[in-house]
N, C-alpha and C positions, 0 to 999 in steps of 0.2 A: 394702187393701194389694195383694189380687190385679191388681186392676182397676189400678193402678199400673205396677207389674211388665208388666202386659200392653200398657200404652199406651208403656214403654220399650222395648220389642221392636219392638214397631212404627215406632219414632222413632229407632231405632237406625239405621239404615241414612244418616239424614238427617246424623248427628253424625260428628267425628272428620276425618281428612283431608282434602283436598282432591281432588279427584273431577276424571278423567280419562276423557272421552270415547273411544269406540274403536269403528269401525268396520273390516270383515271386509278392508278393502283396505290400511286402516292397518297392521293385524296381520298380513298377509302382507308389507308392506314392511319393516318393523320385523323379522320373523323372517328374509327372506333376509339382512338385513344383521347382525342381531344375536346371531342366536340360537346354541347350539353347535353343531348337528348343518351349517348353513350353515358357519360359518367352518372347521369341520372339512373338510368338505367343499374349500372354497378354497383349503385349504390342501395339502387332496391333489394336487386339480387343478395346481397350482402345481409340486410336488415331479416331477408328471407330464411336465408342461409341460421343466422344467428336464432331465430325465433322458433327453429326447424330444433337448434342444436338444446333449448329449453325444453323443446316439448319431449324429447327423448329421455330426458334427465328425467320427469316425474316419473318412469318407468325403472328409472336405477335404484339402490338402495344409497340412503342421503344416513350421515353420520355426524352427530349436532351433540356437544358440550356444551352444556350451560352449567351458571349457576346466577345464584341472585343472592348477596349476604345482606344484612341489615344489622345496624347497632338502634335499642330501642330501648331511651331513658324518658320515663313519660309516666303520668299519673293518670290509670283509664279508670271508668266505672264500670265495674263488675255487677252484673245481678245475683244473689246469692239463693240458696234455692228456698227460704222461705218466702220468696221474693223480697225480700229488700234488696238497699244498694249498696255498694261499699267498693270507697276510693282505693285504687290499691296501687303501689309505685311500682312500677318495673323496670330495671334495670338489666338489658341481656344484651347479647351479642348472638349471632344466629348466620353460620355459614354453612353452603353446600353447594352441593357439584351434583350433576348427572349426566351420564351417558346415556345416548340411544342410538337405534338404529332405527330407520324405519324406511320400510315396504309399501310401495302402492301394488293391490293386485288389481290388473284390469280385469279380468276376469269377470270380478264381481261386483268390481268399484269400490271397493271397503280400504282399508290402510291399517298395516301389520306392524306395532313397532314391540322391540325389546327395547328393556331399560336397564341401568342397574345406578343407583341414588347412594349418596352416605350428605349426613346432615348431623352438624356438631351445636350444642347448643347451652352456651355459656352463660349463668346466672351470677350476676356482678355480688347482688344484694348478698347470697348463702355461699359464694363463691364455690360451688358445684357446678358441675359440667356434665353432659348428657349426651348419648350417639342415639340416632337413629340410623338404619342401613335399610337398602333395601337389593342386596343382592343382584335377583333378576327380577322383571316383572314384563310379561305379556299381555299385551293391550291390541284389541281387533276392534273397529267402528266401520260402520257402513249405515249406508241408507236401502232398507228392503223397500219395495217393488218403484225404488225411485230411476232418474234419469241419471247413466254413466257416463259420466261425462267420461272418463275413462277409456271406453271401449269402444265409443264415437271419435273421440278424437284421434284414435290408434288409425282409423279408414281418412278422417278429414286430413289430419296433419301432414301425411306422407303425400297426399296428393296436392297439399297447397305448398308441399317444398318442389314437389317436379312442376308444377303448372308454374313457379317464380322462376325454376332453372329454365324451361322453357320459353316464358317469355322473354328472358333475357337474350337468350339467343335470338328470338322473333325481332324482340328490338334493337339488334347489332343489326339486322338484316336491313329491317325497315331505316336504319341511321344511313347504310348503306345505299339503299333507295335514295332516300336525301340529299344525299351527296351526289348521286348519281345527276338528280335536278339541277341541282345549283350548277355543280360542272357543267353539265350541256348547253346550259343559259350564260353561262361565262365564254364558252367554247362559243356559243352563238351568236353573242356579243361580241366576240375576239373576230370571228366570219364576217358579219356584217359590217364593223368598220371597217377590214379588210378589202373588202369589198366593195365599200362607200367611196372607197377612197381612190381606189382603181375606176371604178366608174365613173367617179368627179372629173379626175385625172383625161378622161377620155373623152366625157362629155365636153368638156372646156375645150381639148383640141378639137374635136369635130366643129362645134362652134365658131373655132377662129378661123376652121377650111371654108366653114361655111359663108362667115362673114366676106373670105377673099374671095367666093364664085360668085357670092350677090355685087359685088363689086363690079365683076365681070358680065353678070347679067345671066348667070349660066346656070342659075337656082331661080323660084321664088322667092320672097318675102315671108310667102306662107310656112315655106322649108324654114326657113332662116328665124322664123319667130319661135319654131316649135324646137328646133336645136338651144336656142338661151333659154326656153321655159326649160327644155329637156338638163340643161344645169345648173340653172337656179335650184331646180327640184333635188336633182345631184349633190348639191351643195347642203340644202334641208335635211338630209338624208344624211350626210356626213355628219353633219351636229347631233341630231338625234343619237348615230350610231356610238357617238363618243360617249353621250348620257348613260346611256343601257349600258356600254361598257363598263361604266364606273359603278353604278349601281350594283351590275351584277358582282364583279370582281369583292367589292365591299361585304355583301348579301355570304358567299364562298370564303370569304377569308372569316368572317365572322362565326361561321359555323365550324370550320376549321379549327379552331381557334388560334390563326395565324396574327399575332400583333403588331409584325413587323411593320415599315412602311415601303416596302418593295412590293413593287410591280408582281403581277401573278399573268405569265404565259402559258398557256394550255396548249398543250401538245397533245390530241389526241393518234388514234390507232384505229382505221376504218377497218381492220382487219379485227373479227369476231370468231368467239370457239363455236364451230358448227357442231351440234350431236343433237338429236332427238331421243325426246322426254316422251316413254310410253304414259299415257292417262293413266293406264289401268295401277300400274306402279305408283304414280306419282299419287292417285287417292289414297292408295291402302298403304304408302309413307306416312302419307297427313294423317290418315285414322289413327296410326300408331303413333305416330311424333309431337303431332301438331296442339301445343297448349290449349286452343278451345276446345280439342276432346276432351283433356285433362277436366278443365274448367267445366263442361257440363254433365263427366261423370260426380264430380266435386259439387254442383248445383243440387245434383239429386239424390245424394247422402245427406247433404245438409238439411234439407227438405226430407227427408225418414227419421234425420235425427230429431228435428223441429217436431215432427208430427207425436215421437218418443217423449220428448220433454212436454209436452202439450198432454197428454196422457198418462205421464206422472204426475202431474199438479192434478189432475181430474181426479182422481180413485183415492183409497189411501195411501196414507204414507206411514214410515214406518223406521224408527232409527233405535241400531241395538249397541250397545256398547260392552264391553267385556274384556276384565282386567282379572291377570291371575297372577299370583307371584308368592315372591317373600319376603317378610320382614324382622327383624328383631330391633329390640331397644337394650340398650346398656350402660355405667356409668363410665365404664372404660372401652378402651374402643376393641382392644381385641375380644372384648365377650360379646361384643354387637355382630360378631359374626357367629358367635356358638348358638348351637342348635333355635333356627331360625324357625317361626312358626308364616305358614301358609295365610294367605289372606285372599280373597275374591269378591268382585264386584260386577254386576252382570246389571242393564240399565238397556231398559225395552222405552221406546217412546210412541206413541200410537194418535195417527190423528186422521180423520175422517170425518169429511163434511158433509152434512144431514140435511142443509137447503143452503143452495148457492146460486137462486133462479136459474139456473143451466148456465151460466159464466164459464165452467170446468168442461161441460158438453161444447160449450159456443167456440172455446179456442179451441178443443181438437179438432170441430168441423172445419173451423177455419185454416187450422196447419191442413189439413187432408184438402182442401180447397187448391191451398195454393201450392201445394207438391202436384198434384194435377196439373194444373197453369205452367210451373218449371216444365215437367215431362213434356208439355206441347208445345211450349218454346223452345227446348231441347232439341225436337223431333224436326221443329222447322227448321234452326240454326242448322242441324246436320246436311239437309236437303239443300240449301242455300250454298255452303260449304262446298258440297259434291259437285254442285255446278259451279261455281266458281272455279276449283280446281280444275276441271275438266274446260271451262272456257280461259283460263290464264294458260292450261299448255297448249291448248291449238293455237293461240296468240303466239306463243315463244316458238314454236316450230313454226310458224311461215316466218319469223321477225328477221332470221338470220339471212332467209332468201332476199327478204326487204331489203338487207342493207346492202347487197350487191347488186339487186337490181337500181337502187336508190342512186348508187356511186359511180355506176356505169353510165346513168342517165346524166347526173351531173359533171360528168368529162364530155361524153356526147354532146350536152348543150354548151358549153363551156368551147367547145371546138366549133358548133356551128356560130354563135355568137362571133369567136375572132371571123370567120369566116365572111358573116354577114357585116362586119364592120371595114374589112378591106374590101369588098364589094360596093360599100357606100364611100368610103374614100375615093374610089377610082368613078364612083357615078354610073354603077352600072347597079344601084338599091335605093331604096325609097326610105326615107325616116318611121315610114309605119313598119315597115320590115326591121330593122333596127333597132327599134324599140322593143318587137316582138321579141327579140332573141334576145335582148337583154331580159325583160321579164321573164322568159322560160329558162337563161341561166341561175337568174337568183332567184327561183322557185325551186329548179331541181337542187342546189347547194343547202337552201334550208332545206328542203326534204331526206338530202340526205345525213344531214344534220339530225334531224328529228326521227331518222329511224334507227339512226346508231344507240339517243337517247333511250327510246322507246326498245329496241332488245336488250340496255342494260336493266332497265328499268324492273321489265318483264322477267330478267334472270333472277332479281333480286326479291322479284314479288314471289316468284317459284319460291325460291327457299326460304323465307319467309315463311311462308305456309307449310313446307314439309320438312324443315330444317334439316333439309338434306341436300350434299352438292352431286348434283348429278351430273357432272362433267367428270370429276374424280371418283365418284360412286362411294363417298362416306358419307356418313350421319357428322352434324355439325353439333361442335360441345362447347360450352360455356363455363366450365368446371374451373376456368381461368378468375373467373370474376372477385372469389373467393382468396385471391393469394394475396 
């Protein structure tokens, strides 16, 4: 019954769905397109993209039609100018239209519009009708020695649309990484039952040789008790490796966003692109490429603009308004155009505070406070950064030697193991030696499992950080996100 049980373990892996090939390129395709942390991603980028394509627009000139008509039968009270009151009926109708254009200048922060108006205005009661026109009319508003938002936003905006286009690449790379995880943990899972199984397999006959020489008197006991522990353990090992299998495969198909219910075989490739990655290169890529430069030149504008607006509110203020143009009134409409008289309206507003216990002093120190605190967080991020960069390429240039010194060792042990197990066959090896060379097989197999993981890993953290592929030597673009 055992012996049954144990050959279903074994054949399990053969049974059951339909089985799905997957190599490391597959599953990076499959992840930037499918998976969440990508579409999330896209979807930032996108929101980015969009709020990039608004902030452009207040620098364009905007073109707005309005009008607002009203019909107005209603009995109001009038004040007459000896003061008294008097009810009086109204009956009108009252339509119009206007056109404008209008201008933001950043320059100044102010906003330029032309106009030109016509308004018709029908009296039920006397049954007379009336135009007003207003040809053209020039209107300028600003706020003097106020905060431009204007001329701030033209330095923030453009930098918070590359630090999104940025990260979104950063985040294809990092999804990349991810996948790179899961894979190798599936891939390790796929090994180790592999592997569980082939050792059960082996341990169980050694067992039964072993059983026929204690028969014979040509072992101990001692041997013979530590070959059934030694497959019992085999057999433990073989269950667990099924669990982790299933787990993993799950965990990979999940992120993939794979639904099906087939089987996933991982096919990897010990064979890796050899090149080295100069440091000196790879920093001044990142300095130039890499979104948290973006992001902490972006930190320390915002923080001058902050300290700007904090410093408007302190001082006076001051808002001018200024309207020039032309008008005429008629009771026919083509005389509402004849000889138009000029009209002007100029509108200063002034305001300055005479005691505000230092409230107005308090927030500039404050903004000036913490534009300092940015700068030396700034200053640290970069220095962190620099090492980091310069400690992830010395990792990536030995990683590649790893995985062939790693794969060498694991054929190596892999040969001495069969070796040491026909020497124990024939009674010329001891079960400590036999053991031994099985643990230093499936040591060197995970290790070289784990270095393959570890120089994808490492490739992916490179360009990550300097979104750039340095095996092919281009800059990495994201401009895809958008279509």
């Amino acid at each position: 019954m055992r012996t049954l049980f144990s050959l279903a373990l074994m054949l399990l892996p053969l049974c059951g769905f339909a089985q799905r090939v997957l190599t490391l390129e597959e599953s990076l395709t499959l992840a930037c397109e499918q998976s969440p942390d990508a579409r999330a991603a896209r979807h930032t980028f996108r929101a980015a993209y969009w709020n990039y394509r608004n902030y452009k627009a207040n620098y364009l000139p905007s073109v707005t039609l309005s009008a607002s008509p009203y019909l107005n039968r209603s009995i109001s009270k009038v004040t007459q100018g000896d003061g008294s009151v008097k009810y009086v009926e109204q009956n009108l109708l009252s339509t119009d239209m206007s056109l404008s254009l209008t201008q933001n200048i950043s320059f100044t922060g102010g906003t330029l519009s032309l106009e030109s108006s016509l308004e018709r205005l029908e009296l039920f009661s006397s049954k007379s009708t009336s135009w007003q026109t207003a040809p053209v009319f020039l209107t300028y508003q600003q706020q003097l020695f106020g905060y431009n938002s204007l001329k701030w936003n033209k330095r923030l905006e453009p930098a918070k649309y590359i630090e999104a286009q940025r990260s979104y690449v950063e985040t294809v790379e990092l999804v990349k990484q991810a996948t790179v995880s899961r894979f190798f943990s599936l891939a390790m899972a796929q090994s180790n039952l592999e592997s569980a199984r082939k050792n059960f397999a082996q341990a169980d006959t050694l067992y039964r040789i072993a059983q026929g020489r204690y028969e014979l008197g040509t072992i101990t006991e001692s041997d013979m008790l530590q070959l059934e522990v030694k497959r019992l353990n085999e057999e433990t090992d073989l269950l667990n490796a099924g669990t982790q299998l299933d787990y993993a495969m799950q965990s990979l198909k999940s992120y993939l966003g794979i639904t099906s219910e087939d089987s996933i075989v991982i096919k990897t490739d010990s064979i890796v692109p050899i090149f080295a990655v100069s440091a000196a290169k790879a920093l001044a890529i990142a300095l130039e490429r890499a979104p948290d430069v973006v992001a902490w030149q972006r930190r320390l504008t915002q923080a001058d603009a902050d300290v700007a607006y904090a410093k408007s509110q302190a001082g006076l203020k001051a808002d001018i308004y200024l309207r020039f143009g032309l008008t005429q009134t008629a009771r026919r409409f083509e005389d509402a155009y004849r000889r138009p008289m000029d009209q002007q309206y100029v509108s200063i507003g002034l305001s300055l505070p005479i005691l505000d216990w230092g409230r107005g002093k308090g927030r500039v120190k404050m903004a000036k406070s913490q534009r300092d605190l940015v700068t030396t967080q700034v200053e640290q991020a970069e220095s962190d950064f620099e090492q980091n960069i310069r400690r992830i390429v010395a990792q990536f240039n030995m990683a590649a030697r790893r995985v062939g010194i790693c794969r060498k060792a694991a054929e190596t042990a892999e040969r001495h193991y069969d070796v040491a197990r026909r020497l124990y066959v024939m009674g010329k090896n001891t079960v400590l030696e036999l053991n031994t060379a099985l643990s230093e097989k499936d040591n060197a197999r995970t290790a070289a499992m784990s270095a393959l993981e570890n120089y994808w890993s490492l490739y992916f953290t490179l360009r990550s950080l300097t979104l750039y592929d340095f095996e092919r030597n281009q800059e990495i673009s994201g401009e895809d996100a958008i279509e």
